[in-house]
Every structure is written in C-alpha cells, then in structure tokens.
C-alpha positions in Angstrom: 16.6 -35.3 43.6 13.7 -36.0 41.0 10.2 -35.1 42.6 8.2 -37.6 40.1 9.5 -40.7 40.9 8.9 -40.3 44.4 5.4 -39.0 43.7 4.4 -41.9 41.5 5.2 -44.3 44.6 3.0 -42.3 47.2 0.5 -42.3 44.4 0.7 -46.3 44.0 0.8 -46.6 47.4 -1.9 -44.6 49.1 -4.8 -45.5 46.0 -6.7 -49.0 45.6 -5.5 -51.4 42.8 -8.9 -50.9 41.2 -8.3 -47.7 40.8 -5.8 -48.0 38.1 -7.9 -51.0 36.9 -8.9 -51.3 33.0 -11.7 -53.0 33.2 -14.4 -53.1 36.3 -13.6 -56.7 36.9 -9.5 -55.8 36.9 -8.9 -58.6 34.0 -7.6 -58.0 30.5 -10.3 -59.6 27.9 -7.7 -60.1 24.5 -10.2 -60.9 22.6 -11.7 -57.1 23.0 -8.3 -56.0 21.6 -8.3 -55.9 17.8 -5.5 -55.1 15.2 -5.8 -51.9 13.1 -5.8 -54.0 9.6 -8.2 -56.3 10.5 -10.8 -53.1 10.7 -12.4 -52.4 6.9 -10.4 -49.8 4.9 -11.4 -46.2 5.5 -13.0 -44.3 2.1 -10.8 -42.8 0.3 -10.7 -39.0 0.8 -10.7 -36.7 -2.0 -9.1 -33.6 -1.9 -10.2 -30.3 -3.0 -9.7 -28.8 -6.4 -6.8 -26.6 -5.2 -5.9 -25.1 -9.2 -6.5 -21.4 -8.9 -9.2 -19.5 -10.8 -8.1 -17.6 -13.6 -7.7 -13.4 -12.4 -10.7 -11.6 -12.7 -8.6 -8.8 -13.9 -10.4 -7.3 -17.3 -8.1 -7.4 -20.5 -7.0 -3.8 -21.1 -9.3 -2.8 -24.4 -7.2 -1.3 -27.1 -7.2 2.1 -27.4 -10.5 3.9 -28.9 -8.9 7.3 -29.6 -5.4 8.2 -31.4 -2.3 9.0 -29.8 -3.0 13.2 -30.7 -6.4 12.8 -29.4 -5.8 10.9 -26.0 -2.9 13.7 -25.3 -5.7 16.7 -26.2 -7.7 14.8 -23.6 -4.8 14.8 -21.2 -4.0 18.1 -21.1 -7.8 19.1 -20.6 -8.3 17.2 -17.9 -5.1 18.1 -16.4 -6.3 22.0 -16.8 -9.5 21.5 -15.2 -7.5 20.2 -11.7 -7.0 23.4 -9.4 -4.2 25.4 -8.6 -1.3 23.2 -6.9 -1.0 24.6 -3.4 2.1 22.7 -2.8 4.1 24.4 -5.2 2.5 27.5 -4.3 3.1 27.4 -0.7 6.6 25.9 -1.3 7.6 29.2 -4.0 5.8 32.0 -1.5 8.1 29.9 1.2 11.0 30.0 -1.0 10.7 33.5 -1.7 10.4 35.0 2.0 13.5 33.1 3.6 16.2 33.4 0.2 14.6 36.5 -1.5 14.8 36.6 -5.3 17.2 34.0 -5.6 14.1 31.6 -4.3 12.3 32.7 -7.7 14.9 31.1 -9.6 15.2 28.3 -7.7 12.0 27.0 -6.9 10.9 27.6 -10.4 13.3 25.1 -11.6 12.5 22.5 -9.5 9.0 22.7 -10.3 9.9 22.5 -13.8 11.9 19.4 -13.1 9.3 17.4 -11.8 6.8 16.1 -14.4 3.7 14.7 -12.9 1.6 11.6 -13.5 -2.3 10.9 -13.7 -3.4 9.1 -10.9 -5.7 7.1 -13.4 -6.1 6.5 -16.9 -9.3 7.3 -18.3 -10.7 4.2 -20.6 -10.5 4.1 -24.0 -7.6 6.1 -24.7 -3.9 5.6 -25.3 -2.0 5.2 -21.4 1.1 6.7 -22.7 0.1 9.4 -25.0 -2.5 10.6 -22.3 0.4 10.5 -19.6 2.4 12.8 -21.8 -0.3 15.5 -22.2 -1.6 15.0 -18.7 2.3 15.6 -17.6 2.8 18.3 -19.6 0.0 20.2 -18.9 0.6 19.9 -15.0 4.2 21.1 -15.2 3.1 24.4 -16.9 0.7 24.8 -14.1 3.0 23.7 -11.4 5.8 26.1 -12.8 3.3 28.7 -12.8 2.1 28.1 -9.4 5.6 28.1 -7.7 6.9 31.4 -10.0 3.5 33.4 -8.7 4.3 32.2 -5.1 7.5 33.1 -5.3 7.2 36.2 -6.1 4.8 37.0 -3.7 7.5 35.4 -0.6 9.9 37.2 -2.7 7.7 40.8 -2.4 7.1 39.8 1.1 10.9 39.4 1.9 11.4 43.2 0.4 8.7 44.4 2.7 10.6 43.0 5.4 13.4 44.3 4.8 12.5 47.9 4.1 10.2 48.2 6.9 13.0 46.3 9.3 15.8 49.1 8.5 13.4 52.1 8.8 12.6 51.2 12.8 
C-alpha cells in the first residue's frame, strides 16, 4: 500500500482551506495572470569570444652555429657532467655476483645505450648537438661501468681466495 496518497488526505483534512489558499482573500484575480509573450522581449545575450589565442610557444630560432660546431659544444658539455654512478654501481654490482664475465657484460650494455640531453642549449643545431652530447656520454658511461666492473670483479677474487683459505 502507497503511504502518499493516504498522507495527502490526512493532510487535506486536518489543515484549514486557507492554508492552501493563493491569495489572502482565497480568490483567483485572472487578470494578475499574464502570458509569457505578452512581456517585452528579453536583450539579446551575447556570447563570449570563445576562438582560442594563438600558443604563446616562441618559434624555434634557426640555428646560430654549424652542425661541427653545435656537436663540439655537445660533447663539452657532456664531459663537464660527472661520473655516472649508475653505471658504476651497476658494473662494480655486475662484477662481484658473475665475476669477469660481468666485465664483458655490463660493458656492452653500457655501450648499447646512447644517451640524450635533457635540453638543448639555444642557438645551436638540436640534432647535431644530440649526436655529440650522445656520443660523448657513452664513452663516459662505458668507462664508468668497465672501472666498476673491475673493481666487483677484483672484489669477487678476494672473495673467493680468502673464502677457500678458512
């Protein structure tokens, strides 16, 4: 059974008629009504101007320095980044759990890998500083995980020899 129905009776009911009166003297003045065109037009709205801006993004320049000279720059500033602990850590790692086959291998995977710049300097050539900024890095990297290496790989001997004598 519906509850509402029921409710809206009690409600009739139990609450005086002018309660549920329009108007305080519980008559309907018509001539208050009025019809929705016979009220003046509203303004007409404008919308906002919804084309988008153009992209603040600045027009790459062309390229102040040649192609040999924005590689030379690559390569210096990928010599004056540190040594890459990664590789270093990862060939001294290498080295101590496989012994001198970890020389070999992390070697080559650190010569497989040829890192990128982070960010382009202005005024030079993206691609050619890339390449010498690569280049540079993998030499180092290679170097990095051949020194670690053989100090894991020294480390695994040590091991070794001192685990057999006791």
């Amino acid at each position: 059974m519906n509850a509402r129905p029921i409710a809206a009776v009690v409600l009739l009911l139990t609450f005086p008629v002018s309660t549920f009166a329009q108007t305080p003297s519980a008559h309907l003045d018509l001539k208050a009504i009025t019809i929705a065109t016979d009220e003046a037009k509203p303004a007409r709205m404008v919308l906002p101007n919804l084309k988008a801006p153009a992209p603040a993004f600045p027009q790459a320049a062309a390229p102040t320095q040649s192609c040999a000279e924005s590689e030379a720059r690559g390569r210096a500033d990928a010599d004056l980044k540190p040594l890459n602990k990664s590789w270093f850590y990862g060939g001294m790692a290498a080295g101590a759990v496989i012994g001198v086959l970890g020389i070999g291998g992390i070697t080559a995977a650190s010569a497989s890998v040829k890192p990128r710049p982070k960010k382009t300097p202005p005024g030079v050539d993206a691609s050619c500083y890339a390449s010498g900024f690569g280049s540079k890095s993998r030499n180092e990297n290679v170097r990095a995980s051949l020194f670690g290496s053989l100090i894991g790989t020294a480390a695994w001997f040590a091991f070794y020899a001192f685990s057999n004598n006791y």
